[in-house]
BADRENPA-746662 format. One record per residue: residue number from 0; x, y negated, z negated of N, C-alpha, C in turn. Coordinates in pm, whole numbers, plus 50000, padded with zeros to 5 digits. Layout:
BADRENPA-746662
REC pos   nxx   nyy   nzz  caxx  cayy  cazz   cxx   cyy   czz
REC NUM     X     Y     Z     X     Y     Z     X     Y     Z
...
end
This chain:
BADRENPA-746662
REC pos   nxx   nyy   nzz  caxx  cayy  cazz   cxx   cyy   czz
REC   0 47156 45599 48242 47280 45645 48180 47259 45783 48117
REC   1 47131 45834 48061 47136 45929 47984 47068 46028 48092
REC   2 47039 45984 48195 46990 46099 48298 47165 46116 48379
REC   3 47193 46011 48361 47351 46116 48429 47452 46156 48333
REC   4 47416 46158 48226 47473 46267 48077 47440 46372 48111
REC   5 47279 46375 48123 47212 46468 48141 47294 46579 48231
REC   6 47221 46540 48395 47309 46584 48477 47452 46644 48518
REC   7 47510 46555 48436 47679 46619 48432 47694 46732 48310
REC   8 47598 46762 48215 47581 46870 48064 47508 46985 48197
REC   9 47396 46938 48240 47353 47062 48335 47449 47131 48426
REC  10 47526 47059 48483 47603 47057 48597 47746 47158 48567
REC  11 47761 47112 48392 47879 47250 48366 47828 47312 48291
REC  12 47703 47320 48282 47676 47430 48204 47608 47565 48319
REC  13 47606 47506 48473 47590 47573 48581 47720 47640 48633
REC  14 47824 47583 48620 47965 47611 48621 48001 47699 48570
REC  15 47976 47687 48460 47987 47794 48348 47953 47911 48333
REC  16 47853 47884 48379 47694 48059 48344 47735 48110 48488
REC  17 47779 48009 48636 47745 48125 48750 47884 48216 48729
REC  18 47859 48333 48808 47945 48428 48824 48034 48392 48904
REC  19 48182 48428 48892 48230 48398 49016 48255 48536 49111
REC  20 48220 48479 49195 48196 48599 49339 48364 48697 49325
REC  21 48291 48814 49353 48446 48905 49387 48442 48957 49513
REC  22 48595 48922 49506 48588 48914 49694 48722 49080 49721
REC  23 48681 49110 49802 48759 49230 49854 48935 49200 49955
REC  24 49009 49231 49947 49088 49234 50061 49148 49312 50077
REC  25 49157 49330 50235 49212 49485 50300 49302 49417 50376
REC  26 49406 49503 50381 49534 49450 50450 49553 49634 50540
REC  27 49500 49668 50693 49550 49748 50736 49689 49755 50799
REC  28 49793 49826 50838 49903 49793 50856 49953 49971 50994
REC  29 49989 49934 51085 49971 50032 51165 50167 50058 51232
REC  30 50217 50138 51251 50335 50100 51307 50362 50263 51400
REC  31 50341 50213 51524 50379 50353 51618 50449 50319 51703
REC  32 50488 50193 51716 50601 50178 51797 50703 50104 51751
REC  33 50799 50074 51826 50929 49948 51782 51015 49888 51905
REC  34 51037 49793 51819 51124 49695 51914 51202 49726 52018
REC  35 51329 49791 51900 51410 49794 51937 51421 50016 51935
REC  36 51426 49992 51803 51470 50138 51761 51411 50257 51842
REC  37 51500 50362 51871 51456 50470 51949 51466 50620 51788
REC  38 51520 50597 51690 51504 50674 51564 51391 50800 51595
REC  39 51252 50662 51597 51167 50786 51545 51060 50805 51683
REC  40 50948 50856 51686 50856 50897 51777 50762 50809 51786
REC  41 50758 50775 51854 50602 50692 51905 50529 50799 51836
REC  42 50412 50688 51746 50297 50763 51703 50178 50656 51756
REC  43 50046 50718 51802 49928 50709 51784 49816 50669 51642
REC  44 49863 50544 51676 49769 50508 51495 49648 50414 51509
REC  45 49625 50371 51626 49518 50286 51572 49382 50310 51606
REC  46 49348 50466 51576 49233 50499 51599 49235 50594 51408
REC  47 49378 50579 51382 49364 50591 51224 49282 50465 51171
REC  48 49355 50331 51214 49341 50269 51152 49165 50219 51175
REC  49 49150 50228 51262 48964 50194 51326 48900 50299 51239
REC  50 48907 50378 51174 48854 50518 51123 48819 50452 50936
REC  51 48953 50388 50894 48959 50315 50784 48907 50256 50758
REC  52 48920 50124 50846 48827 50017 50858 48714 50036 50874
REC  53 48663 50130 50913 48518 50133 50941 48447 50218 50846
REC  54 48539 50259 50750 48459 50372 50629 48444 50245 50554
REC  55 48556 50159 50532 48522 50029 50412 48405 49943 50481
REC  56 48411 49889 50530 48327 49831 50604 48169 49862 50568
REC  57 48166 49977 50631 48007 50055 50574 47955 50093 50523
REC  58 48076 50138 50402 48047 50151 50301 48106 50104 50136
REC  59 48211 50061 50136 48277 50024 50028 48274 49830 50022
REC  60 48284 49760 50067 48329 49663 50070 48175 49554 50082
REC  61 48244 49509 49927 48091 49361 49899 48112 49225 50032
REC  62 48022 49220 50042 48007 49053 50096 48103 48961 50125
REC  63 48218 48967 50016 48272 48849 50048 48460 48941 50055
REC  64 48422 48961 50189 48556 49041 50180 48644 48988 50343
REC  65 48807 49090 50311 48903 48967 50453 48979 49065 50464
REC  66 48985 49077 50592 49065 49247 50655 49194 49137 50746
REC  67 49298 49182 50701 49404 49195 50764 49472 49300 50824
REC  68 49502 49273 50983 49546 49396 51039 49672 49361 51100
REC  69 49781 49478 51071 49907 49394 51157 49924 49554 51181
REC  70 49947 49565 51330 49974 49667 51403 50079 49642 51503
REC  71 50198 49784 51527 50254 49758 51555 50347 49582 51564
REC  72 50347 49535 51713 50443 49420 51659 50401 49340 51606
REC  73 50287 49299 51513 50230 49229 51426 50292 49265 51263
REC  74 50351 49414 51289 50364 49498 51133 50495 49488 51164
REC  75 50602 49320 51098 50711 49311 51119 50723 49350 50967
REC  76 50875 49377 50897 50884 49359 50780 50826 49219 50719
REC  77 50907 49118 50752 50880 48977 50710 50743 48939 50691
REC  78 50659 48942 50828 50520 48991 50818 50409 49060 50707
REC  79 50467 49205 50689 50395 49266 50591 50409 49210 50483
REC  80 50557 49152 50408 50565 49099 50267 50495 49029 50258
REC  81 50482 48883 50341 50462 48776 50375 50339 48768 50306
REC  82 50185 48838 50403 50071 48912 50423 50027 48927 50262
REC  83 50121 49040 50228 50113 49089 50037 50108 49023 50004
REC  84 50221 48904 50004 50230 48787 49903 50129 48676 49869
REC  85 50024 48663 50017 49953 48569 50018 49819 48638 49954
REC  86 49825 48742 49964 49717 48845 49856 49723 48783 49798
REC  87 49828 48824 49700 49872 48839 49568 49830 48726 49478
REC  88 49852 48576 49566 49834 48540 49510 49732 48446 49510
REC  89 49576 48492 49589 49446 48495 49549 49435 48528 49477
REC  90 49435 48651 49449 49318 48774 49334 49315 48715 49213
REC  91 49170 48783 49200 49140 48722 49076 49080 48852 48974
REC  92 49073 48825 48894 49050 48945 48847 48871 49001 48839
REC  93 48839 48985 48950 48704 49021 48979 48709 49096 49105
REC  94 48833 49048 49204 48864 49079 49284 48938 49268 49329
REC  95 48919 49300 49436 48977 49444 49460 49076 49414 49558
REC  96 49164 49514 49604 49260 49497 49723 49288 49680 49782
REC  97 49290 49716 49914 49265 49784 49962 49416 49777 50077
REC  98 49504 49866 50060 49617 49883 50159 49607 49989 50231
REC  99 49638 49986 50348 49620 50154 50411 49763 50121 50525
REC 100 49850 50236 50488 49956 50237 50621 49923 50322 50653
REC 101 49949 50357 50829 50002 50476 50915 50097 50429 51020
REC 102 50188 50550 51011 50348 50533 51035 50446 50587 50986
REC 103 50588 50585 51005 50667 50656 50986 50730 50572 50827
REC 104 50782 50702 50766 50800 50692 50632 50967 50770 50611
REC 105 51044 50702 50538 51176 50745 50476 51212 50766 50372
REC 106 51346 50842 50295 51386 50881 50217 51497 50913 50209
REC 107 51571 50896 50038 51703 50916 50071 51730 51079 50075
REC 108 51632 51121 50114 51617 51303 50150 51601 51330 50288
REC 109 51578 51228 50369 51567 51215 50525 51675 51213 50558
REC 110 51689 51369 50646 51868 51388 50709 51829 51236 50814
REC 111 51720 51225 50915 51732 51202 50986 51843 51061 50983
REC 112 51820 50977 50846 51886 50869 50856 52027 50847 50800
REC 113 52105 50965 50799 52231 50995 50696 52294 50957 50739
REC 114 52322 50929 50929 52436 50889 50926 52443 50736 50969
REC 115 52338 50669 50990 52327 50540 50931 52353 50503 50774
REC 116 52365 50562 50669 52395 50523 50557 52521 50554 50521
REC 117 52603 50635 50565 52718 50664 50565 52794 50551 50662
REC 118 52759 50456 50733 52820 50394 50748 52816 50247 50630
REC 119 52720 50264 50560 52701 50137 50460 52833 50142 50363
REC 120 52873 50083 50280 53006 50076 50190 52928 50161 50075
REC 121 52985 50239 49971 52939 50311 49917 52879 50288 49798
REC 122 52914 50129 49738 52794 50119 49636 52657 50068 49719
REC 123 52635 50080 49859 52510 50005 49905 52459 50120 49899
REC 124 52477 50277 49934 52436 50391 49996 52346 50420 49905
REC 125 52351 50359 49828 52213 50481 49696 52072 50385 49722
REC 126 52043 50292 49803 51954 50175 49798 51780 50282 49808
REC 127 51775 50402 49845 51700 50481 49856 51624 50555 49764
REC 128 51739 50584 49706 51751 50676 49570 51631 50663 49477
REC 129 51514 50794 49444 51452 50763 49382 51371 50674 49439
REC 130 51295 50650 49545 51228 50545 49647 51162 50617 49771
REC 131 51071 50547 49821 51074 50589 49947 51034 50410 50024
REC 132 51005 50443 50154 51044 50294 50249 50887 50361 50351
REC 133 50895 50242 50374 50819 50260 50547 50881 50190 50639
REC 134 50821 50238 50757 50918 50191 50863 50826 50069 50980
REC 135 50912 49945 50924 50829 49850 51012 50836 49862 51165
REC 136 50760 49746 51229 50783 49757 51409 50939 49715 51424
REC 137 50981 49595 51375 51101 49578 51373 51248 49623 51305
REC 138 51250 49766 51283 51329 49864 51208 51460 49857 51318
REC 139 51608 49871 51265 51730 49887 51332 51785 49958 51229
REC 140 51781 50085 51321 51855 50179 51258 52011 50127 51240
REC 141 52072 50045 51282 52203 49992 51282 52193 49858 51144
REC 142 52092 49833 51127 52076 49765 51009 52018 49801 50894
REC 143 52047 49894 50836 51934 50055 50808 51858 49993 50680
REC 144 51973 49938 50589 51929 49859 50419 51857 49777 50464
REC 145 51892 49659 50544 51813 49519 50551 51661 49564 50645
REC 146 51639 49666 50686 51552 49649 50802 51426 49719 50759
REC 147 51442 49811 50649 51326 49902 50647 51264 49816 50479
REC 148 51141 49875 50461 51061 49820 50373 51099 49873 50240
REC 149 51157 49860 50172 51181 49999 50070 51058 49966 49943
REC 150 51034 50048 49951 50922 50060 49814 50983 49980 49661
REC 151 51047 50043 49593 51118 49993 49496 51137 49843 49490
REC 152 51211 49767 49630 51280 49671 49581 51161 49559 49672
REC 153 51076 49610 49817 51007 49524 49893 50908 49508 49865
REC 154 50809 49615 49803 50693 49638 49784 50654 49659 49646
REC 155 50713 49736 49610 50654 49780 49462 50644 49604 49342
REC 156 50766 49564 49348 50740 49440 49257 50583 49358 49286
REC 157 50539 49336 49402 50445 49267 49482 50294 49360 49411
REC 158 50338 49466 49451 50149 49568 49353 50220 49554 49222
REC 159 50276 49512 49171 50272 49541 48996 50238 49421 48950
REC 160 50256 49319 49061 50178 49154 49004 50032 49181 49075
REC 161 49975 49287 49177 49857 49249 49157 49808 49304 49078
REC 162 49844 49433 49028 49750 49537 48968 49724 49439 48829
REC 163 49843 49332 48773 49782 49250 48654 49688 49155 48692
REC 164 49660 49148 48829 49494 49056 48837 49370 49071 48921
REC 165 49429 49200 48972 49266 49272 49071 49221 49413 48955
REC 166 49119 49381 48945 48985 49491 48920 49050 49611 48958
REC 167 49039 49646 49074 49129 49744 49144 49217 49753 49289
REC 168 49320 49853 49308 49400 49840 49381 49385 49984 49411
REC 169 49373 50037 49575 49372 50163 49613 49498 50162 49726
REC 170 49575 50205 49722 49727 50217 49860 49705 50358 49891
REC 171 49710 50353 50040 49723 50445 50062 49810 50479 50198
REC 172 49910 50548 50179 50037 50556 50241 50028 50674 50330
REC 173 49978 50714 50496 49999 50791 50582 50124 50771 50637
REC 174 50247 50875 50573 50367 50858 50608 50449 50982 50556
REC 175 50560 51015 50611 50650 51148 50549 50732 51049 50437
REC 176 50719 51117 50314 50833 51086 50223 50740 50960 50118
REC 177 50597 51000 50158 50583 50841 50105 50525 50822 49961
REC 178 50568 50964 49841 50478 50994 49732 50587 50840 49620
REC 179 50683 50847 49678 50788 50752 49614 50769 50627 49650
REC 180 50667 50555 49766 50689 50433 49771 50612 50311 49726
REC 181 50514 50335 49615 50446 50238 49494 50448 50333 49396
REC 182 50555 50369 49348 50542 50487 49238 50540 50307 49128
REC 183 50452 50401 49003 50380 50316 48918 50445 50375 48755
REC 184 50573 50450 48781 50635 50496 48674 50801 50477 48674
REC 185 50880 50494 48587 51021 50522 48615 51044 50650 48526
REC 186 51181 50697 48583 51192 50820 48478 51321 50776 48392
REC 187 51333 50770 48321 51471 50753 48206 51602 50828 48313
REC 188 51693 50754 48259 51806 50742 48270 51855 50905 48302
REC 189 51839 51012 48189 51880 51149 48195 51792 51235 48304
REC 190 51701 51199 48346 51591 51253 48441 51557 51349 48369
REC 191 51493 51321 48275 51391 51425 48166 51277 51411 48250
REC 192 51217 51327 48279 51073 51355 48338 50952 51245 48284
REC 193 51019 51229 48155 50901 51105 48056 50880 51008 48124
REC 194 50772 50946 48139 50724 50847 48192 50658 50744 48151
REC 195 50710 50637 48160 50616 50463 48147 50531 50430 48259
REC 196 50409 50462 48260 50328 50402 48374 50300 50270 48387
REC 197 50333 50199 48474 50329 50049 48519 50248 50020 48557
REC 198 50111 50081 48648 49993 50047 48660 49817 50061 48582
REC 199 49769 49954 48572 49628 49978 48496 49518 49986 48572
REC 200 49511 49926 48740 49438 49930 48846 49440 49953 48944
REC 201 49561 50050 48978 49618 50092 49072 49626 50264 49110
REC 202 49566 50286 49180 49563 50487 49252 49617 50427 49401
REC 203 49710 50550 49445 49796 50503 49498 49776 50708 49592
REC 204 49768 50680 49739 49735 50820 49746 49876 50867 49854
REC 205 49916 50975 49870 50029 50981 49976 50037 51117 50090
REC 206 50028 51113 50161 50037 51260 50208 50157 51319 50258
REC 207 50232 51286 50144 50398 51381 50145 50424 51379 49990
REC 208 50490 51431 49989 50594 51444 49838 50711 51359 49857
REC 209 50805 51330 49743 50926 51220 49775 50998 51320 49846
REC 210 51042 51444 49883 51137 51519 49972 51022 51561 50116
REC 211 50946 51533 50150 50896 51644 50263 50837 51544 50299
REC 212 50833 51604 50493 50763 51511 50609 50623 51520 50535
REC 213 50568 51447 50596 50400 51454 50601 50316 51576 50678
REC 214 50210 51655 50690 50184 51769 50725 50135 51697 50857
REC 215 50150 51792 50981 50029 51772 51056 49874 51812 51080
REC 216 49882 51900 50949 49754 51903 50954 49670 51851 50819
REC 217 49748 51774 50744 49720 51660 50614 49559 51627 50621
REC 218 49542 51580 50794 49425 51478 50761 49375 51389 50701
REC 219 49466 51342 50632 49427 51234 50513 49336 51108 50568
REC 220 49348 51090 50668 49263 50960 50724 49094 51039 50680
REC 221 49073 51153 50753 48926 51187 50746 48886 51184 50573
REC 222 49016 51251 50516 48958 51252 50390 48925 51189 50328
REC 223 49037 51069 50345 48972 50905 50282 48860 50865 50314
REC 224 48830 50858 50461 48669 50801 50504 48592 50825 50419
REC 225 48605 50964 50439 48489 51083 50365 48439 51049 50209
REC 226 48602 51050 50154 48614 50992 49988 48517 50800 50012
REC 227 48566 50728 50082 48511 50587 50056 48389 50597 50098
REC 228 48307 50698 50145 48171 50670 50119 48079 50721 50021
REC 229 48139 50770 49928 48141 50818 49791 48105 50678 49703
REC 230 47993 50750 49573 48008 50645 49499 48132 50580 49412
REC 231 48222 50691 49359 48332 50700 49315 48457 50781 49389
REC 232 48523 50667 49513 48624 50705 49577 48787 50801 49503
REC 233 48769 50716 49414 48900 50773 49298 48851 50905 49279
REC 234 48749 50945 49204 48738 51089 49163 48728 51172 49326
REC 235 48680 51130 49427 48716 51227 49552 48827 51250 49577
REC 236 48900 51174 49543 49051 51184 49666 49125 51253 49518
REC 237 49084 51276 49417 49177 51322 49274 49106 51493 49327
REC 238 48991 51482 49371 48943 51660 49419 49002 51656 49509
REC 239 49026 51615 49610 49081 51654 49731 49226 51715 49726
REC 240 49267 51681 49635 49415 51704 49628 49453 51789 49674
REC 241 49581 51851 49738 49635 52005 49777 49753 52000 49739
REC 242 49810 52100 49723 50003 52067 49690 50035 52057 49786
REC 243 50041 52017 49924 50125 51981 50030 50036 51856 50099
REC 244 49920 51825 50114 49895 51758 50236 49825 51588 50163
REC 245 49864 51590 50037 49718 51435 49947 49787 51437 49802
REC 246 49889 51365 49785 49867 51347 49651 49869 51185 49616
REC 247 49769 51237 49479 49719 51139 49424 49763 51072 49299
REC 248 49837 50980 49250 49862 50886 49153 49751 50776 49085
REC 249 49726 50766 48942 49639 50647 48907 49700 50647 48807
end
């Protein structure tokens, strides 16, 4: 009897003292083609995305880590939330999480999509405003609100519950328009500029501004590699910065 006292006092006090393991997750997300929509251009991404994966891989990412990849028709809207959500709600706070898109990116500064929103009724038309979106495989420009990802209302709620339980959170958005789509602040009502920052573990990198395409000569994929084999990825990609082609949020 007193050797299995024993035993069960050892047994949580082993419970207790071990560490619990921190585990990594990467969710890559690729979108160069679509279903249906003829909108935007076939892009070439999944030799972005092999470029990513393989900087974490070799160099950033502990032992106990889980790469999710949804490319093209894998990178439905429903899909990507879906994906986030089941993150979300692992992490632990020992834990990191690692997002990387490449693909096309929107704004309510994008002529291209004006006259899809002009057909919406006019309190729907501002759904943009102050936001930016990415553009899933399954995007209809004829369904313009319901179809695209919008930062603000699809995504952003989803990183502000992880950033309260991962260690850290790095997003990084290869897209035009995409400095707006995990923005980690709001601006007051008068658009003074003051800011409440919403994130404590979250750098968030973009290679556009909320008004302008993405550069073609940005490079941001190489730079990231480059930055994640760094001991401290955050302070590279905060040097790297340029006013047109990398900016950086933490």
């Amino acid at each position: 009897m007193k050797l299995r006292k024993m035993a069960k006092l050892l047994i949580g006090i082993w419970i207790v003292s071990t560490p619990i393991l921190a585990k990594d997750y990467v969710m890559l997300v690729g979108v160069g083609e679509f279903k249906d929509s003829k909108l935007y251009q076939p892009l070439e991404i999944k030799e972005d995305i092999k470029i990513i994966k393989d900087a974490l891989i070799q160099n950033k990412l502990q032992k106990g880590y889980s790469i999710i990849e949804l490319i093209n028709k894998d990178a439905t809207k429903n899909n990507i939330i879906s994906n986030l959500n089941a993150i979300s709600d692992r992490l632990t706070s020992n834990d990191r999480f690692f997002f990387y898109y490449s693909g096309h990116g929107t704004a309510h500064a994008d002529s291209s999509i004006w006259k899809y929103i002009r057909k919406l009724d006019r309190d729907d038309r501002d759904f943009l405003v102050d936001t930016s979106a990415i553009v899933p495989y399954d995007f209809n420009e004829n369904d313009i609100q319901n179809t695209l990802l919008v930062g603000s209302r699809d995504f952003e709620p989803i990183i502000q519950e992880m950033d309260k339980k991962a260690s850290e959170i790095l997003i990084i958005l290869d897209a035009c328009f995409s400095s707006e789509m995990a923005r980690g602040e709001r601006f007051n009502a008068n658009f003074s500029g003051k800011k409440k920052h919403q994130y404590k573990n979250t750098t968030r990198v973009s290679s556009s501004g909320r008004t302008s395409n993405r550069s073609g000569k940005s490079n941001i994929t190489s730079i990231i590699a480059k930055c994640l084999k760094t001991s401290s990825h955050n302070k590279c990609l905060r040097n790297s910065k340029t006013s047109d082609t990398i900016r950086v949020k933490d």
